[in-house]
PyMOL Python script that loads the backbone (N, CA, C, O; Angstrom):
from pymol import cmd

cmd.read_pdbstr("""\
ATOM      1  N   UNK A   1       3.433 -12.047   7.654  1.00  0.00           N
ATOM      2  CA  UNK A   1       3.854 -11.995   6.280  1.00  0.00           C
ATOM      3  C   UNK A   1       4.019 -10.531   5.881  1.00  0.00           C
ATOM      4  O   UNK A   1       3.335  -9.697   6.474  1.00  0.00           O
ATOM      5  N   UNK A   2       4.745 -10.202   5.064  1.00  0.00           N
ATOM      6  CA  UNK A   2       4.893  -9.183   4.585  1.00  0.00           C
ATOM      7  C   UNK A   2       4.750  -8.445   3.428  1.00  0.00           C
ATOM      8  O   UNK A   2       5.694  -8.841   2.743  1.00  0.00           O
ATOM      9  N   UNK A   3       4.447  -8.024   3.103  1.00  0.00           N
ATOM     10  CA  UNK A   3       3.650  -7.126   1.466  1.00  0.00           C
ATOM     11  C   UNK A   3       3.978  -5.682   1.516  1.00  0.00           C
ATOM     12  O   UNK A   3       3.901  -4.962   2.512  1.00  0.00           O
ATOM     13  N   UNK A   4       4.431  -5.276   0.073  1.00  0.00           N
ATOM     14  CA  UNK A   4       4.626  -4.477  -0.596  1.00  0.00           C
ATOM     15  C   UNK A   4       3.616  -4.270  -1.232  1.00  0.00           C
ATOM     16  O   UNK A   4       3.036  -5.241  -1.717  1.00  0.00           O
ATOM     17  N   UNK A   5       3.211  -3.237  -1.382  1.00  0.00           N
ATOM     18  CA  UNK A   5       1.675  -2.376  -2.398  1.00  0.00           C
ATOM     19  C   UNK A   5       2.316  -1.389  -2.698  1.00  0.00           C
ATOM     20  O   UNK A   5       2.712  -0.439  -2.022  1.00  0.00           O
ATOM     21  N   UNK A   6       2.472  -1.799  -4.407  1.00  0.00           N
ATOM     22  CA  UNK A   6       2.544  -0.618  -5.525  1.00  0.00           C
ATOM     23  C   UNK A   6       1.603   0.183  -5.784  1.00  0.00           C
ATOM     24  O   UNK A   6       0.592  -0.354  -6.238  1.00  0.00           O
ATOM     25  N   UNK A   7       1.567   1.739  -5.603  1.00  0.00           N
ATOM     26  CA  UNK A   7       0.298   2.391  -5.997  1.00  0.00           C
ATOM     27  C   UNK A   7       0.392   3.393  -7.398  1.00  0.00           C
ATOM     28  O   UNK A   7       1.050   4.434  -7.408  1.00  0.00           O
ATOM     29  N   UNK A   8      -0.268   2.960  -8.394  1.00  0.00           N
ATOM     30  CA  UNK A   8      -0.017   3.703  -9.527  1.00  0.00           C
ATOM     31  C   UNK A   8      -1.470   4.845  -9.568  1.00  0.00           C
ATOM     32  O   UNK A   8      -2.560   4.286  -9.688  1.00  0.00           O
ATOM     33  N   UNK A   9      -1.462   6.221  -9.480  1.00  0.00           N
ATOM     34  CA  UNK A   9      -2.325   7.191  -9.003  1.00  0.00           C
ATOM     35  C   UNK A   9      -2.791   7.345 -11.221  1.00  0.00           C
ATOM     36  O   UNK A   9      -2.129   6.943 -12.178  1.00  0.00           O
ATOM     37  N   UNK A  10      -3.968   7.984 -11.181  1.00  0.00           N
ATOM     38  CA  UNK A  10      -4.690   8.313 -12.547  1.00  0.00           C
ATOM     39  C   UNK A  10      -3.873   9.902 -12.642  1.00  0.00           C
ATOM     40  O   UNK A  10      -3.696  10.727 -11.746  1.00  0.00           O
ATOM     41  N   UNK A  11      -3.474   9.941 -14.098  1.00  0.00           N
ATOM     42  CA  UNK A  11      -2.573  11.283 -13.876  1.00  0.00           C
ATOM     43  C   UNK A  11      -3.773  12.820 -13.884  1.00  0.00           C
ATOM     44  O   UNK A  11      -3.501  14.009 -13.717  1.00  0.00           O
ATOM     45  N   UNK A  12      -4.795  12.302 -14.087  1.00  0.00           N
ATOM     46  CA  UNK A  12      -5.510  13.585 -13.669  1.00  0.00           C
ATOM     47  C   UNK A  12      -5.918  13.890 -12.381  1.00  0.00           C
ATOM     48  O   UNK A  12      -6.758  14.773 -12.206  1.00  0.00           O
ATOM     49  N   UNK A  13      -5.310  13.116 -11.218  1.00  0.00           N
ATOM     50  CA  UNK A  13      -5.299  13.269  -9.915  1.00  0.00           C
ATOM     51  C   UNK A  13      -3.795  12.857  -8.933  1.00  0.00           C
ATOM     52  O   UNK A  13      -3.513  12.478  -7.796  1.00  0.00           O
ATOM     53  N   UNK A  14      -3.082  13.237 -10.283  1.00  0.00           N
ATOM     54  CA  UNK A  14      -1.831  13.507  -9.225  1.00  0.00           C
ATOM     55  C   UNK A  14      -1.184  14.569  -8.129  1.00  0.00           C
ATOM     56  O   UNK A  14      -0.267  14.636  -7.309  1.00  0.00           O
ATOM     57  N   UNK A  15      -2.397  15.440  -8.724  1.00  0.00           N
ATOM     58  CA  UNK A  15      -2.013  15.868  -7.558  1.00  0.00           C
ATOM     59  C   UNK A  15      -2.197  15.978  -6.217  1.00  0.00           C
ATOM     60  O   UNK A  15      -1.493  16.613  -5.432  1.00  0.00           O
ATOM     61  N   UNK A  16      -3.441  15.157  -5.917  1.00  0.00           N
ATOM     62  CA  UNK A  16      -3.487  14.709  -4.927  1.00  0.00           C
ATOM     63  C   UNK A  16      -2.699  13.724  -3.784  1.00  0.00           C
ATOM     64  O   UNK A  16      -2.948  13.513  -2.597  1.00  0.00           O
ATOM     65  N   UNK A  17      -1.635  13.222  -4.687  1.00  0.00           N
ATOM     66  CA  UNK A  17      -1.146  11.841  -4.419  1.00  0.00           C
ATOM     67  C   UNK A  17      -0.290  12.319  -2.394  1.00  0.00           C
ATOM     68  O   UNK A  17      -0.323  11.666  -1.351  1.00  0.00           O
ATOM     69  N   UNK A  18       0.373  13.777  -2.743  1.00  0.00           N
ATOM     70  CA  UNK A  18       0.715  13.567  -1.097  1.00  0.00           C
ATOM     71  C   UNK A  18      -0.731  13.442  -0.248  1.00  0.00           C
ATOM     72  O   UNK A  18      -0.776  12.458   0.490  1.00  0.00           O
ATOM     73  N   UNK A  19      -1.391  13.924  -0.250  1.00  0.00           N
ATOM     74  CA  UNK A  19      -2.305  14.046   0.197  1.00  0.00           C
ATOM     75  C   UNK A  19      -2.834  12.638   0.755  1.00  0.00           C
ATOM     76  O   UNK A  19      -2.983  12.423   1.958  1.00  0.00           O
ATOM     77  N   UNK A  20      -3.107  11.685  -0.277  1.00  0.00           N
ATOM     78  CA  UNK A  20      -3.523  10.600  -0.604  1.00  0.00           C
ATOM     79  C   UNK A  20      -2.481   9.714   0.455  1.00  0.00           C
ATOM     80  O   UNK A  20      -2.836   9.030   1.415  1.00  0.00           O
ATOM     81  N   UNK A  21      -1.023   9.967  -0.063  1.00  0.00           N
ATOM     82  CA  UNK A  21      -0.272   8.942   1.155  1.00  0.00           C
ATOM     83  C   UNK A  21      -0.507   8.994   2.805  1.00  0.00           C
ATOM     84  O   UNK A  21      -0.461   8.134   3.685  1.00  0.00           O
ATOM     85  N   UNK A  22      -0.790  10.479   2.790  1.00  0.00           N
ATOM     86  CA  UNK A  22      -0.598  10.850   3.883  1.00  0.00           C
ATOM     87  C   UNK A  22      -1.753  10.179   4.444  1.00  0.00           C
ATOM     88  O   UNK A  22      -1.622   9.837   5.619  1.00  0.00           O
ATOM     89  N   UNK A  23      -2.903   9.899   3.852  1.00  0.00           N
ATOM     90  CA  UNK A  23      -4.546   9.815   4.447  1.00  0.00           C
ATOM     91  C   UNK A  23      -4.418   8.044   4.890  1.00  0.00           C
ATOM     92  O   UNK A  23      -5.060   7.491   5.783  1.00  0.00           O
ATOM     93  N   UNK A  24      -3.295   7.341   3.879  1.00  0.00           N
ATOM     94  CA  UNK A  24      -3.049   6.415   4.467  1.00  0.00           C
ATOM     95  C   UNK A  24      -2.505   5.642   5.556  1.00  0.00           C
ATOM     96  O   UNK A  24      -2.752   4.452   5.752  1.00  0.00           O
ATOM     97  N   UNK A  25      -1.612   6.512   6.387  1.00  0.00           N
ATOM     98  CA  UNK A  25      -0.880   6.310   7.137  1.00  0.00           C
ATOM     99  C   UNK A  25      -2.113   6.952   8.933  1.00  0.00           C
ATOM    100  O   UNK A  25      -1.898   6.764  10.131  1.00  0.00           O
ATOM    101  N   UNK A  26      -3.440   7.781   8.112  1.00  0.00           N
ATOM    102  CA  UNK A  26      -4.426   8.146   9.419  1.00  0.00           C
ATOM    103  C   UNK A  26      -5.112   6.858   9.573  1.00  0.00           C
ATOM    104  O   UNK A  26      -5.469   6.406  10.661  1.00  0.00           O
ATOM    105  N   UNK A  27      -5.381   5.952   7.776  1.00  0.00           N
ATOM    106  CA  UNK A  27      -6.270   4.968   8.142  1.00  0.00           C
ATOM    107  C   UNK A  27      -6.386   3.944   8.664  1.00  0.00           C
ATOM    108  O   UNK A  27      -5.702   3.086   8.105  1.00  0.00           O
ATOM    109  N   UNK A  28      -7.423   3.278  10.231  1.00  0.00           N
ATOM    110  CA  UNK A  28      -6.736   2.879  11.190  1.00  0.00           C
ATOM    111  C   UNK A  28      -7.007   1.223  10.720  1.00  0.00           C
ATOM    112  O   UNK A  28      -8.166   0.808  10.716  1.00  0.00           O
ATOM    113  N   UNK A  29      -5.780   0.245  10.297  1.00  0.00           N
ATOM    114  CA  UNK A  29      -5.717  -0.290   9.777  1.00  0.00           C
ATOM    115  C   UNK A  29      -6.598  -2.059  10.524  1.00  0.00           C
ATOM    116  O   UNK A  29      -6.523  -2.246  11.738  1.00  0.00           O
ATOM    117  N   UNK A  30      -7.235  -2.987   9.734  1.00  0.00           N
ATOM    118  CA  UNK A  30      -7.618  -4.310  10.778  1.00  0.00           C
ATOM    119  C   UNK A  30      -6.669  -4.499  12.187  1.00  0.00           C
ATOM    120  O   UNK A  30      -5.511  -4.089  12.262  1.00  0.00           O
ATOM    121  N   UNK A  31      -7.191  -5.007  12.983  1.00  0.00           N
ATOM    122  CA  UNK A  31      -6.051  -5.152  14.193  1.00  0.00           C
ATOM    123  C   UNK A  31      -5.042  -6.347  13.585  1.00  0.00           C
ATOM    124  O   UNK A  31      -3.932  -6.353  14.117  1.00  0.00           O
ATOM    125  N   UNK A  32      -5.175  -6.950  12.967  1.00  0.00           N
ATOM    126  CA  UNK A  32      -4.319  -8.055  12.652  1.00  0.00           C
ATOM    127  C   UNK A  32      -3.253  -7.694  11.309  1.00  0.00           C
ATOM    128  O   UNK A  32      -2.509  -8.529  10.794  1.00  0.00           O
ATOM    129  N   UNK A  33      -3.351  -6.505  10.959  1.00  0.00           N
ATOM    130  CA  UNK A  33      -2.350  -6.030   9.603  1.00  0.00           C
ATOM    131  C   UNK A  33      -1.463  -4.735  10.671  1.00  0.00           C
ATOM    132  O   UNK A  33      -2.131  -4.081  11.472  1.00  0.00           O
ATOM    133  N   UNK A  34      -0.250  -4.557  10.563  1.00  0.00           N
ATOM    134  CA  UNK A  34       1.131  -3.367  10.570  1.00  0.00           C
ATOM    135  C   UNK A  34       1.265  -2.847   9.829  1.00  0.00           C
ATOM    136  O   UNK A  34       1.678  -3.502   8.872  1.00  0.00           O
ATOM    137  N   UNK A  35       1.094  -1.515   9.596  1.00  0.00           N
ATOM    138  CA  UNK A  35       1.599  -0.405   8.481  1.00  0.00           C
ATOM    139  C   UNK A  35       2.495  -0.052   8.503  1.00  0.00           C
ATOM    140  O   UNK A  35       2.384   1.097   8.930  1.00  0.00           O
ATOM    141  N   UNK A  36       4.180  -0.412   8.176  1.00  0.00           N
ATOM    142  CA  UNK A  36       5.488  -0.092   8.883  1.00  0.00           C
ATOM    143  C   UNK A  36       5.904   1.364   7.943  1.00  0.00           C
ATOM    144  O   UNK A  36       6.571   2.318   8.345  1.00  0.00           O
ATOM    145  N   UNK A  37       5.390   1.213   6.825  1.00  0.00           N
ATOM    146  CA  UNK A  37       5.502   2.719   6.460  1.00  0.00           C
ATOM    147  C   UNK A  37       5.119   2.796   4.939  1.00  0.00           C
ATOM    148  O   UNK A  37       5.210   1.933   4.066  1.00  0.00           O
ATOM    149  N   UNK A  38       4.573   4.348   4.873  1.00  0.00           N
ATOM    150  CA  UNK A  38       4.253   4.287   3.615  1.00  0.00           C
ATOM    151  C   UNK A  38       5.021   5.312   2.485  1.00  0.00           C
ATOM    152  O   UNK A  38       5.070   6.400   3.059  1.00  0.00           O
ATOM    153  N   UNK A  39       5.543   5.427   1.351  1.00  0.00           N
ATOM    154  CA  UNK A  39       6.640   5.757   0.590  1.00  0.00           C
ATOM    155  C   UNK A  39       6.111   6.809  -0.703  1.00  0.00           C
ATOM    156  O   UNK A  39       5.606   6.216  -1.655  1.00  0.00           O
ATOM    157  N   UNK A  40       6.193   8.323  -0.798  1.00  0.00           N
ATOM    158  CA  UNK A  40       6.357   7.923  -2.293  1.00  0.00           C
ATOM    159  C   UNK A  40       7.499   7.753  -3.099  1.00  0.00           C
ATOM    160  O   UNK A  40       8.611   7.743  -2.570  1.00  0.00           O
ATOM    161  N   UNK A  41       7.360   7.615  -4.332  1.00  0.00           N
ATOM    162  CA  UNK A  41       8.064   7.054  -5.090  1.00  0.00           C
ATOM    163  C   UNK A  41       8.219   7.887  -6.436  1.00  0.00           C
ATOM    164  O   UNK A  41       7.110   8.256  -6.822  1.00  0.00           O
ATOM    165  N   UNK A  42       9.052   8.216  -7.107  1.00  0.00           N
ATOM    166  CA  UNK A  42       9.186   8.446  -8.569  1.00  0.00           C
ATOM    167  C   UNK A  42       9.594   7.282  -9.424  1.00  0.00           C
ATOM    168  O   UNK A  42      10.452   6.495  -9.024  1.00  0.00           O
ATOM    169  N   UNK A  43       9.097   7.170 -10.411  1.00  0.00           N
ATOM    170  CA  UNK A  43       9.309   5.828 -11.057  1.00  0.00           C
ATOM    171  C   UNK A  43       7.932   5.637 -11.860  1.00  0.00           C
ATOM    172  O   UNK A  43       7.060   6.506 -11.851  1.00  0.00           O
ATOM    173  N   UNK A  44       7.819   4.496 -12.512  1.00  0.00           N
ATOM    174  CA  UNK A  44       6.448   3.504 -12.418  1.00  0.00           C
ATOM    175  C   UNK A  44       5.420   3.853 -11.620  1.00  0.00           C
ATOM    176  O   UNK A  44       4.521   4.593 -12.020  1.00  0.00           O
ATOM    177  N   UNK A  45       5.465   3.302 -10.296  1.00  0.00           N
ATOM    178  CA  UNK A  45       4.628   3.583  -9.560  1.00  0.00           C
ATOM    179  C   UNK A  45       4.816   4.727  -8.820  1.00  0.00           C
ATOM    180  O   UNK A  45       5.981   5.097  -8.677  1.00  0.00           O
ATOM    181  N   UNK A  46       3.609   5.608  -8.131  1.00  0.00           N
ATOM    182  CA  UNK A  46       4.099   6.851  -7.442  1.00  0.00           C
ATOM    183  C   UNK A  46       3.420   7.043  -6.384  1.00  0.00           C
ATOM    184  O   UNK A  46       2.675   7.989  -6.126  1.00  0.00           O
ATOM    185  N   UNK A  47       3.884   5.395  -5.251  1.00  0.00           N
ATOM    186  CA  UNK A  47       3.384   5.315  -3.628  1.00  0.00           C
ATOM    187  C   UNK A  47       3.755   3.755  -3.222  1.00  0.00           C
ATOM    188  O   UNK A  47       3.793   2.833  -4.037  1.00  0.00           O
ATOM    189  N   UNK A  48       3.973   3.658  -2.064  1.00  0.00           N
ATOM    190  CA  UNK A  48       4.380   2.046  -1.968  1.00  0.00           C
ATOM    191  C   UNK A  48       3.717   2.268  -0.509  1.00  0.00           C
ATOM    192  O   UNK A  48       3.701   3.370   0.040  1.00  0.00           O
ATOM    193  N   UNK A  49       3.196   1.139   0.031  1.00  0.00           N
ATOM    194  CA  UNK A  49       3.185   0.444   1.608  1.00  0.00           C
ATOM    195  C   UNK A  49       3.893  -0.287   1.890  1.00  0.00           C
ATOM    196  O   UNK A  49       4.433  -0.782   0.902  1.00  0.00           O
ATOM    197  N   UNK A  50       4.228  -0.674   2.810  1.00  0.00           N
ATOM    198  CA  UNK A  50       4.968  -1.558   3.444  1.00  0.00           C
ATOM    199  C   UNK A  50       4.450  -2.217   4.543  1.00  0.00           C
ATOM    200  O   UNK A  50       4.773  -1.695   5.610  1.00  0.00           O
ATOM    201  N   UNK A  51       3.550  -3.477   4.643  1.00  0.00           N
ATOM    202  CA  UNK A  51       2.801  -4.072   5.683  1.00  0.00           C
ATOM    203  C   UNK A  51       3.027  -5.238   6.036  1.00  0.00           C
ATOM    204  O   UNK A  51       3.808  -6.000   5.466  1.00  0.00           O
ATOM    205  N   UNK A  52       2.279  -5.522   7.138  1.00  0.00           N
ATOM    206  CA  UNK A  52       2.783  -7.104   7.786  1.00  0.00           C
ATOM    207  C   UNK A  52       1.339  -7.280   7.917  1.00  0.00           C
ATOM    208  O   UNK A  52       0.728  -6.555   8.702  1.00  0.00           O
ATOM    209  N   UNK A  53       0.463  -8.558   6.930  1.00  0.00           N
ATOM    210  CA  UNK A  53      -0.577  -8.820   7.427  1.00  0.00           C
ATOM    211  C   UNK A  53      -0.421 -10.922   7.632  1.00  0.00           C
ATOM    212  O   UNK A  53       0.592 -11.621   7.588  1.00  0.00           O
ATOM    213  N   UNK A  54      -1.464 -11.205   7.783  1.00  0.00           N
ATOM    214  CA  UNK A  54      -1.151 -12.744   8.584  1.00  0.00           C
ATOM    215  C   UNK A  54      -1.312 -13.674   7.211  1.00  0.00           C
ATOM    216  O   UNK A  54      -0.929 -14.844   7.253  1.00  0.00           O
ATOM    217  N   UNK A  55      -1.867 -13.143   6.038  1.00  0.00           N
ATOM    218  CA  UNK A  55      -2.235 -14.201   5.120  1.00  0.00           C
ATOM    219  C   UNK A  55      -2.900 -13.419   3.842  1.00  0.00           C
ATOM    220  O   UNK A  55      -3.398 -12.301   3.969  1.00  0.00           O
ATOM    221  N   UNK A  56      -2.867 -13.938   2.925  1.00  0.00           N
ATOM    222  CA  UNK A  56      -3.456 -12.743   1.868  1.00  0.00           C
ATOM    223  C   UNK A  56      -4.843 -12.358   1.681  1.00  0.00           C
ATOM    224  O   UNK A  56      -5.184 -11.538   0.829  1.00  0.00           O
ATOM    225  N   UNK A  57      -5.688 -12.974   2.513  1.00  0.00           N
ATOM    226  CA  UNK A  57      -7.404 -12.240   2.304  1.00  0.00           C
ATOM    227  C   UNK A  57      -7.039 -11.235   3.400  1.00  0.00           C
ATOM    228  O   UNK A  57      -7.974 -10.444   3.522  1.00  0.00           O
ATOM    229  N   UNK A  58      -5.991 -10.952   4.283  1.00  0.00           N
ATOM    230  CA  UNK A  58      -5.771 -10.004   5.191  1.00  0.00           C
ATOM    231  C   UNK A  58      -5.210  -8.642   4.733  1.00  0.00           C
ATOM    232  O   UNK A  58      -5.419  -7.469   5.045  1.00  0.00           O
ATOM    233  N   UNK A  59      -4.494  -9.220   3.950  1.00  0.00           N
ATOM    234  CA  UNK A  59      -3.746  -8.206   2.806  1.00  0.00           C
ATOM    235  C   UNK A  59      -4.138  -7.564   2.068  1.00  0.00           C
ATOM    236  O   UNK A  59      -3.615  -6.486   1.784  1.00  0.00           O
ATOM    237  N   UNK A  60      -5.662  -8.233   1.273  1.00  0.00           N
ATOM    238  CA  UNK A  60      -6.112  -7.796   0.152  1.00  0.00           C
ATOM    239  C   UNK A  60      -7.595  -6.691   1.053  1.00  0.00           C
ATOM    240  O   UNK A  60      -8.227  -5.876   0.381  1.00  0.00           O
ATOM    241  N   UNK A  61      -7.823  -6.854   2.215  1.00  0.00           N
ATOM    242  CA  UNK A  61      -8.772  -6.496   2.699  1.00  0.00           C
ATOM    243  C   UNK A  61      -8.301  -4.903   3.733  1.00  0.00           C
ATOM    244  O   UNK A  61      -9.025  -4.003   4.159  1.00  0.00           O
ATOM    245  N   UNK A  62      -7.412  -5.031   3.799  1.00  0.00           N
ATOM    246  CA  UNK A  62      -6.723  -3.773   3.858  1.00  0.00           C
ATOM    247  C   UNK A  62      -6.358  -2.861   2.498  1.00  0.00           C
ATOM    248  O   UNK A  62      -6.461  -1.638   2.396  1.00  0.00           O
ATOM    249  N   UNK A  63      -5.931  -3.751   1.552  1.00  0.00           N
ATOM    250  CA  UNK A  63      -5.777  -2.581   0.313  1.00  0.00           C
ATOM    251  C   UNK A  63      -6.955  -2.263   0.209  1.00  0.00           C
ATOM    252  O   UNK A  63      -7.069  -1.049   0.383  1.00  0.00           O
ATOM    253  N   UNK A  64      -8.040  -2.829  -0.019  1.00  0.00           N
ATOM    254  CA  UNK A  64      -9.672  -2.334  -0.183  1.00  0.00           C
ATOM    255  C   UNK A  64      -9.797  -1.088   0.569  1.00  0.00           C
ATOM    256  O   UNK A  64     -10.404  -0.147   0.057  1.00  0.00           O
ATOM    257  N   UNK A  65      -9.315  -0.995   1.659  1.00  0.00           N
ATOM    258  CA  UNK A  65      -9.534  -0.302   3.151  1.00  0.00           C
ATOM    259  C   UNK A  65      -8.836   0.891   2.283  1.00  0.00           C
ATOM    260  O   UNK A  65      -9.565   1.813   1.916  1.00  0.00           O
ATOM    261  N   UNK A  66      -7.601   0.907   1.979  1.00  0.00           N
ATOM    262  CA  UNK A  66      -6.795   2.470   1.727  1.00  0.00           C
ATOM    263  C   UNK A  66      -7.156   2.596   0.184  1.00  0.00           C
ATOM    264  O   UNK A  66      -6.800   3.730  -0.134  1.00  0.00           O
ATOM    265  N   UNK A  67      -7.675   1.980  -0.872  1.00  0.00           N
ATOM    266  CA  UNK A  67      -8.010   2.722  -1.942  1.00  0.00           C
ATOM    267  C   UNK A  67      -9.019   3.607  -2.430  1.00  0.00           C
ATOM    268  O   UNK A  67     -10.058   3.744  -1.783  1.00  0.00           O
ATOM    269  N   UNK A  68      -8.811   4.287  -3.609  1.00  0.00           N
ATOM    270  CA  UNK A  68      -9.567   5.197  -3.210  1.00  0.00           C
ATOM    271  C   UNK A  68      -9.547   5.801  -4.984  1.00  0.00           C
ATOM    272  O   UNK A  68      -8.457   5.779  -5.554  1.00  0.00           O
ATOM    273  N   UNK A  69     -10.330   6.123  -5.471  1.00  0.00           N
ATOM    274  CA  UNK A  69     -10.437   6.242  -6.836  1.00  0.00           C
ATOM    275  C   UNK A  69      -9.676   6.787  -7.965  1.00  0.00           C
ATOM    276  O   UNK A  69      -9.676   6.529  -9.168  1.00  0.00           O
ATOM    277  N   UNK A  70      -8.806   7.894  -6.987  1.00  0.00           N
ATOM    278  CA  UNK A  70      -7.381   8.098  -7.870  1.00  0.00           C
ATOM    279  C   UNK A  70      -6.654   7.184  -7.999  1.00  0.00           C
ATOM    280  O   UNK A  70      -5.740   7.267  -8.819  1.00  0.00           O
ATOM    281  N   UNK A  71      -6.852   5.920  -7.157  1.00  0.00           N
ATOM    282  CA  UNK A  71      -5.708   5.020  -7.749  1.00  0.00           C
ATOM    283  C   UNK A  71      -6.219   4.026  -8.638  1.00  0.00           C
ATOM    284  O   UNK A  71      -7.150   3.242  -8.454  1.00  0.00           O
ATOM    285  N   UNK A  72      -5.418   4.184  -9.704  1.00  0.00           N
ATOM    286  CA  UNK A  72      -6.203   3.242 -10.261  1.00  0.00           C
ATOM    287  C   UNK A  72      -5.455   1.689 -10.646  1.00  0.00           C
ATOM    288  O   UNK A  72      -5.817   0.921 -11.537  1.00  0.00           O
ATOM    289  N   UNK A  73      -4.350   1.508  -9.717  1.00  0.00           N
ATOM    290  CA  UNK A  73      -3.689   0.339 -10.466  1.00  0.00           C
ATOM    291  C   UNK A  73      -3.285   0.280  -8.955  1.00  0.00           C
ATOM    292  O   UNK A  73      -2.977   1.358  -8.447  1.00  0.00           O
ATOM    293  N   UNK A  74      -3.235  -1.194  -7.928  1.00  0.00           N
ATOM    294  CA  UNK A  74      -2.384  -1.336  -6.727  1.00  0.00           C
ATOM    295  C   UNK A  74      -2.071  -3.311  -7.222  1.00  0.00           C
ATOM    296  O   UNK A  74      -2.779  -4.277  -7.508  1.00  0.00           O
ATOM    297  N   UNK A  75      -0.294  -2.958  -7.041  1.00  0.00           N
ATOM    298  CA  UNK A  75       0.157  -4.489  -7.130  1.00  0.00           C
ATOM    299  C   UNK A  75       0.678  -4.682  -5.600  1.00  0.00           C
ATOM    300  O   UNK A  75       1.201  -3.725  -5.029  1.00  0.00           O
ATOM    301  N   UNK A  76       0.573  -5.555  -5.146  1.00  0.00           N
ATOM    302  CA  UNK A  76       0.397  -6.228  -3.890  1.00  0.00           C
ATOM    303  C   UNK A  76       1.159  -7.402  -4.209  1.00  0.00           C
ATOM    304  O   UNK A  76       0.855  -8.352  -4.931  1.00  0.00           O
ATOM    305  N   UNK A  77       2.545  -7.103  -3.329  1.00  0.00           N
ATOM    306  CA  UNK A  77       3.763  -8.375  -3.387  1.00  0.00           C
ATOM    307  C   UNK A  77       4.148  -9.024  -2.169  1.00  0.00           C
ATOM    308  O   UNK A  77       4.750  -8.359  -1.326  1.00  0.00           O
ATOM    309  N   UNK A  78       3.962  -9.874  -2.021  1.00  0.00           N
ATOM    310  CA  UNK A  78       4.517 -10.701  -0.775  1.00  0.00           C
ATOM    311  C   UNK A  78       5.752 -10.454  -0.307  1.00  0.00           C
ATOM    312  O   UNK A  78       6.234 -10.734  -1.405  1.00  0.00           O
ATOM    313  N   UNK A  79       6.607 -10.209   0.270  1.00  0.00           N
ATOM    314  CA  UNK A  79       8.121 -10.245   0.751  1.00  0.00           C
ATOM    315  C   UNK A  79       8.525 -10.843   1.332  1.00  0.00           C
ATOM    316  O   UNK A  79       8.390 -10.662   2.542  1.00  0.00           O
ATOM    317  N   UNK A  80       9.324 -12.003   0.812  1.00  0.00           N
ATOM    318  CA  UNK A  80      10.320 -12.912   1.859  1.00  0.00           C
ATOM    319  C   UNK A  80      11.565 -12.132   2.398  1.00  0.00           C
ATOM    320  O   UNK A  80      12.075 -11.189   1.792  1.00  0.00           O
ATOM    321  N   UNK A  81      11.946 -12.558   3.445  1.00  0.00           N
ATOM    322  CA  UNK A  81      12.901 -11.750   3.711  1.00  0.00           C
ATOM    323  C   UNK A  81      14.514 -13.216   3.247  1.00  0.00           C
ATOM    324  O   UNK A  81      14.519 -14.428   3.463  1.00  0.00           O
ATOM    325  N   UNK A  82      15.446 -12.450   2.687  1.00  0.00           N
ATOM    326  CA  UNK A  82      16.189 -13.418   2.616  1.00  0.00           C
ATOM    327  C   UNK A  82      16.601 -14.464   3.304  1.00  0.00           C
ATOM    328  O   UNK A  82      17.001 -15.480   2.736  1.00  0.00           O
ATOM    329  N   UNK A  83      16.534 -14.290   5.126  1.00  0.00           N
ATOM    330  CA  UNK A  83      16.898 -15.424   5.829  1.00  0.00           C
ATOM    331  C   UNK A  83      16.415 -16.411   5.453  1.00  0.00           C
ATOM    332  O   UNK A  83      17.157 -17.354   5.181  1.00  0.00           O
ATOM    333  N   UNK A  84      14.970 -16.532   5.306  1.00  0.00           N
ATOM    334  CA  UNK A  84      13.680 -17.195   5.221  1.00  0.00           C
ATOM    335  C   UNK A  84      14.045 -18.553   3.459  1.00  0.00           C
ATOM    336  O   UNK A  84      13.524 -19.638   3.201  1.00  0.00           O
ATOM    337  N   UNK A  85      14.983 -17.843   2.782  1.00  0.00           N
ATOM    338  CA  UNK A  85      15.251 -18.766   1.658  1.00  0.00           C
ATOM    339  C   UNK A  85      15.876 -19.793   2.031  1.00  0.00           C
ATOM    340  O   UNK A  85      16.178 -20.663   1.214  1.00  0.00           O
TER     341      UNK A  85
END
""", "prot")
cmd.dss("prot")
cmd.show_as("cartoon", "prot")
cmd.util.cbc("prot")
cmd.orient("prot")
């Protein structure tokens, strides 16, 4: 399955935020979740993941894994891929 994680950072620690993506992409993720890449973003949110985990307590147990107190808001979206409709 696939998931998208929105990361919205606290603005008194933005500036940490490369920092922060980057620390995500060292952290070595459950064997059963793919980190295909991680993004920032200008917008709304300012960081995205992009993962393949098997089911959503897999999903949600990896975001646990990469957060971290500057962030203070992560939305976590499932992704169908269009074939799949």
């Amino acid at each position: 399955m696939l998931f998208l994680a929105l990361l919205k950072v606290s603005a008194s620690r933005a500036g940490d935020l490369p920092s922060f993506l980057k620390r995500i992409k060292a952290v070595t993720p459950p064997s059963n979740v793919k980190v295909h890449q991680v993004y920032f973003l200008f917008g709304q949110y300012d960081g995205a993941v992009l993962f393949d985990a098997p089911d959503l307590p897999s999903a949600k147990d990896f975001i646990v894994r990469i957060s971290i107190p500057a962030v203070y808001k992560i939305e976590a979206l499932p992704a169908i891929p269009v074939e799949e409709l």
